[in-house]
Backbone bond lengths (Angstrom), bond angles and torsions (degrees), N, CA, C in turn:
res aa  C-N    CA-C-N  psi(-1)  N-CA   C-N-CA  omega(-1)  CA-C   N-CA-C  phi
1 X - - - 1.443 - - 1.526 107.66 -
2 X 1.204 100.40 120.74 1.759 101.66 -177.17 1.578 108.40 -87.64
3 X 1.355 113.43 173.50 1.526 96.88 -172.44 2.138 93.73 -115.67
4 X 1.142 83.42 152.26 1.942 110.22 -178.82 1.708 99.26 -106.72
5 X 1.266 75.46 145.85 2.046 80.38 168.70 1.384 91.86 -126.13
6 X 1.412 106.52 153.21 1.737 134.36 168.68 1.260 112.81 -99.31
7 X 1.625 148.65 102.85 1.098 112.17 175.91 1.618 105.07 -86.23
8 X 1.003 119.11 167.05 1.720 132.14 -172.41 1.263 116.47 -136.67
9 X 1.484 127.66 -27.56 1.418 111.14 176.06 1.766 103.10 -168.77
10 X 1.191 111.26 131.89 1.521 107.66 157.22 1.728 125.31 -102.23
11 X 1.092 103.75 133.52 2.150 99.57 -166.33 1.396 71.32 -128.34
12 X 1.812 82.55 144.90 1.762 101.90 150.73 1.582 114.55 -128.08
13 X 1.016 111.28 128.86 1.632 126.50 168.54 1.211 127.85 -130.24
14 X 1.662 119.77 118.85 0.871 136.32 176.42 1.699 111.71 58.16
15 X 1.873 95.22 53.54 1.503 89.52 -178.65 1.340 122.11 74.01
16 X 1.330 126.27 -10.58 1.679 123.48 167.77 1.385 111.01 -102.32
17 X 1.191 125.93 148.16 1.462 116.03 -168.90 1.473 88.14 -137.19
18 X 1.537 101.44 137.87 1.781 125.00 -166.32 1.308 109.55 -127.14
19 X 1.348 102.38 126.92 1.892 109.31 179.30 1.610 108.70 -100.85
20 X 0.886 149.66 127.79 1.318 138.30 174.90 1.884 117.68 -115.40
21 X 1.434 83.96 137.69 1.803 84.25 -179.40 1.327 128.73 -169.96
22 X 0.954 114.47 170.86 1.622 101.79 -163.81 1.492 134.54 -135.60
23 X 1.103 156.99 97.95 1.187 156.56 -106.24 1.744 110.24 -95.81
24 X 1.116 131.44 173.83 1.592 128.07 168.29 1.191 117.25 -17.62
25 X 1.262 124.23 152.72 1.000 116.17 -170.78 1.710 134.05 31.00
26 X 1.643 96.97 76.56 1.851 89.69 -152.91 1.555 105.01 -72.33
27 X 1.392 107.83 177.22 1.610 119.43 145.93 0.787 122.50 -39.41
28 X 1.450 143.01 -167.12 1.519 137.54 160.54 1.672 88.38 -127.20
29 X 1.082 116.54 151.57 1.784 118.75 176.86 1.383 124.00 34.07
30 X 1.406 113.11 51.40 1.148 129.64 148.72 1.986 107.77 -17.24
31 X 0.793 115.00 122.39 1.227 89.96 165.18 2.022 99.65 -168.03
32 X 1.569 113.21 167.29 1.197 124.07 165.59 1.171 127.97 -79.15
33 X 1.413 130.28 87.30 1.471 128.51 -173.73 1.583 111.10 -78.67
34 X 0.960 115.42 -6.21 1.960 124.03 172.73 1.259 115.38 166.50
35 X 1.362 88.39 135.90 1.744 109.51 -179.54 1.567 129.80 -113.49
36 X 0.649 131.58 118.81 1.629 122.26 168.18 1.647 102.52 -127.10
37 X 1.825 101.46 -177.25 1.362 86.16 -168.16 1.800 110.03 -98.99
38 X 1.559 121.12 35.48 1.410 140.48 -134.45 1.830 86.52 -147.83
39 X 1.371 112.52 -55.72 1.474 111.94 -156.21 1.402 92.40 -149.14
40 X 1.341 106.44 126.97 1.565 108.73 136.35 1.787 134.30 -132.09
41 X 1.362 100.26 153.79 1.866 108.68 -174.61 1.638 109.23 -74.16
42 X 0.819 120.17 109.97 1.639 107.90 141.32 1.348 138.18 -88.32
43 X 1.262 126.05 160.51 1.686 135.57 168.84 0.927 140.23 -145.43
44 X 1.267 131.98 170.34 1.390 122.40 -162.13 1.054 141.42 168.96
45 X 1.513 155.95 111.47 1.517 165.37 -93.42 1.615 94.38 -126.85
46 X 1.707 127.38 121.98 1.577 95.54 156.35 1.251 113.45 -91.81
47 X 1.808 107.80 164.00 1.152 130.67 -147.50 1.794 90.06 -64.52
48 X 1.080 145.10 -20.69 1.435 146.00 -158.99 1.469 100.30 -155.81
49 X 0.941 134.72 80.14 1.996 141.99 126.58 1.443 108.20 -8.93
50 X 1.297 111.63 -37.48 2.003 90.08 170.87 1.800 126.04 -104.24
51 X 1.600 99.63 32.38 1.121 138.56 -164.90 1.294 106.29 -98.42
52 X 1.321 143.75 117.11 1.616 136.15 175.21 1.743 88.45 -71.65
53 X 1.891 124.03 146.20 1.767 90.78 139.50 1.250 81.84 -133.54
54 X 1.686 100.10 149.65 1.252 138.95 166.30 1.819 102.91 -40.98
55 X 1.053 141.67 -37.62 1.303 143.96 -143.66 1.679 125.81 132.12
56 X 1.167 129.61 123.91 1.331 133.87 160.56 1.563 136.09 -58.42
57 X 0.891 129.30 91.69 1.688 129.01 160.26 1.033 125.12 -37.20
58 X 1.354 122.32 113.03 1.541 126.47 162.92 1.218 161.79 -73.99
59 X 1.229 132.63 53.74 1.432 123.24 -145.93 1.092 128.10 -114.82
60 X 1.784 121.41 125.99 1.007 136.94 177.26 1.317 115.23 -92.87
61 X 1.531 110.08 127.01 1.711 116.32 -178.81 1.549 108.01 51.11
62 X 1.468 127.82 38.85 1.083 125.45 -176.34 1.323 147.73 64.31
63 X 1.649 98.03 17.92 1.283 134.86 -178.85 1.614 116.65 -113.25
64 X 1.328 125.69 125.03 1.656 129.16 -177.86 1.857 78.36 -54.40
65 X 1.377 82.45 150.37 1.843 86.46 160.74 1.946 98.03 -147.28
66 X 1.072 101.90 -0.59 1.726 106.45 -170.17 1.541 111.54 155.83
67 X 1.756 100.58 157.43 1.275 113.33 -151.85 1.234 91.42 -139.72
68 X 1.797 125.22 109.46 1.390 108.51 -163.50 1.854 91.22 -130.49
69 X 1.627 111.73 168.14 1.449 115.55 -154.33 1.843 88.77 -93.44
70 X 1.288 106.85 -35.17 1.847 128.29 -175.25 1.777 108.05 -73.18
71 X 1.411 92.89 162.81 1.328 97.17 -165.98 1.569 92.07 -95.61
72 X 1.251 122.52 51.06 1.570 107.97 176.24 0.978 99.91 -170.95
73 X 1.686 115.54 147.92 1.807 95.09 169.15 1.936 93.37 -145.06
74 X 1.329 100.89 -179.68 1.307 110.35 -163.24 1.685 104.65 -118.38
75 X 1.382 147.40 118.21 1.054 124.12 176.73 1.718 100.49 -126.68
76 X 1.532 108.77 131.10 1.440 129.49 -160.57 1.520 102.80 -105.10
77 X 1.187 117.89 -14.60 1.665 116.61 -173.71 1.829 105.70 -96.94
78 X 0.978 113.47 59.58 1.707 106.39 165.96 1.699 94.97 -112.17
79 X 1.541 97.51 168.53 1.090 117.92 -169.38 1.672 106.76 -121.95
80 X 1.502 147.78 136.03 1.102 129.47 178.15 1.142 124.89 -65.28
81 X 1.197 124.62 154.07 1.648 117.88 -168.47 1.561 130.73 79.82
82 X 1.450 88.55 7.34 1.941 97.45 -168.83 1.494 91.41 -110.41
83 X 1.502 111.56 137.51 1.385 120.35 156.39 1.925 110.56 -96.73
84 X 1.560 96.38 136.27 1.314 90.98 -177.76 1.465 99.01 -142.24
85 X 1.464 110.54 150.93 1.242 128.98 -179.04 1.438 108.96 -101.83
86 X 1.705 118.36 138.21 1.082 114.70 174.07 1.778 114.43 -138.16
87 X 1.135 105.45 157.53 1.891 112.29 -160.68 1.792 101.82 -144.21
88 X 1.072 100.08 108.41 1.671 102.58 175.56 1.543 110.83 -87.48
């Protein structure tokens, strides 16, 4: 099974501009719970609640950046002026 991306939303804050999206079997409501131009939150529903998951993959600009057990994660390393794409 190869993996698909969804894109779902582009936000800009404070000059950073954010793609959000989500891979096979997506999340459900992907979404931006806070932005600055330093950090932003993501979140997110899995696609099936009677589903164990092992953990979520993170990726920024197409890069793992973290593997978290929660349906949300926080990433503190942006830079202003950077657009970055992200895929759970």
């Amino acid at each position: 099974m190869g993996i698909k991306s969804f894109l779902f939303s582009t936000v800009l804050v404070g000059g950073v501009g954010v793609s959000i999206a989500a891979a096979v079997e997506p999340p459900r409501n992907l979404q931006v719970l806070q932005a600055t131009y330093r950090k932003i939150t993501l979140a997110w529903q899995p696609e099936d609640a009677q589903v164990q998951i092992a953990g979520y993959k993170v990726f920024r600009n197409q890069e793992e950046i973290a593997t978290v057990n929660v349906p949300y994660f926080t990433d503190e390393a942006l830079q202003p002026g950077t657009e970055y794409s992200y895929t759970v």
